[in-house]
C-alpha positions in Angstrom: 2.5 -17.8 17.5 5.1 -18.6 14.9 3.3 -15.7 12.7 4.1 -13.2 15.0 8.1 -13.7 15.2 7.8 -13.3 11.4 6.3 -10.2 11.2 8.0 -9.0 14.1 11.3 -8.8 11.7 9.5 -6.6 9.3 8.5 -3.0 8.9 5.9 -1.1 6.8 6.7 1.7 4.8 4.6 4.6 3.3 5.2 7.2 0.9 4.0 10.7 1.8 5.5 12.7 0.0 6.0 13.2 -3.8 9.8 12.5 -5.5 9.3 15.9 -7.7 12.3 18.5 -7.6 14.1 15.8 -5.1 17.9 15.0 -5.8 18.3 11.6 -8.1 19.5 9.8 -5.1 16.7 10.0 -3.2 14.3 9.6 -6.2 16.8 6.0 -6.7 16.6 4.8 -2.9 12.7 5.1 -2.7 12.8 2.8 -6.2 14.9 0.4 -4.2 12.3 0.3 -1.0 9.6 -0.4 -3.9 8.2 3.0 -3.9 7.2 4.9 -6.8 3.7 6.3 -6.4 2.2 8.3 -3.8 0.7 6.4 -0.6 1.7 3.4 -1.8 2.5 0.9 1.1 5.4 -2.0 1.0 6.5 -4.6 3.5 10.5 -5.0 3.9 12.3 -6.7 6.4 13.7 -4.8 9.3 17.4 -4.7 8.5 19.9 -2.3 8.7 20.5 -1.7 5.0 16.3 -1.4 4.8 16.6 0.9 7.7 19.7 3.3 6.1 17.7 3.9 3.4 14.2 4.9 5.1 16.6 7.4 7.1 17.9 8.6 3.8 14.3 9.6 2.5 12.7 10.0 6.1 10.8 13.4 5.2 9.3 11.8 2.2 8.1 8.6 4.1 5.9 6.9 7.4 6.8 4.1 9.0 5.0 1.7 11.2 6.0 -1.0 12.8 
């Protein structure tokens, strides 16, 4: 059971869609969430900083959990 309060605090995050002809900024922020090729898949914890920046690059990005 302790397993499951860990994970509950984190969030999986996809990439969908490709960084080409995007501004820096948003090529930058999916570096920072540990993104840099295409359907690549990285567990962050579910804060509000993690959560600003999936907003910032939502079209470009899936998120479960």
């Amino acid at each position: 059971m302790a397993k499951k309060q860990e994970t509950a605090g984190t969030v999986k995050v996809t990439q969908t869609g490709s960084p080409i002809r995007r501004k820096k900024d948003q090529r930058a922020t999916l570096v920072g969430l540990g993104l840099n090729k295409m359907h690549k898949t990285v567990e962050l914890t579910d804060t509000p900083e993690v959560r600003g920046m999936i907003k910032k690059v939502q079209h470009m990005v899936s998120v479960e959990g």
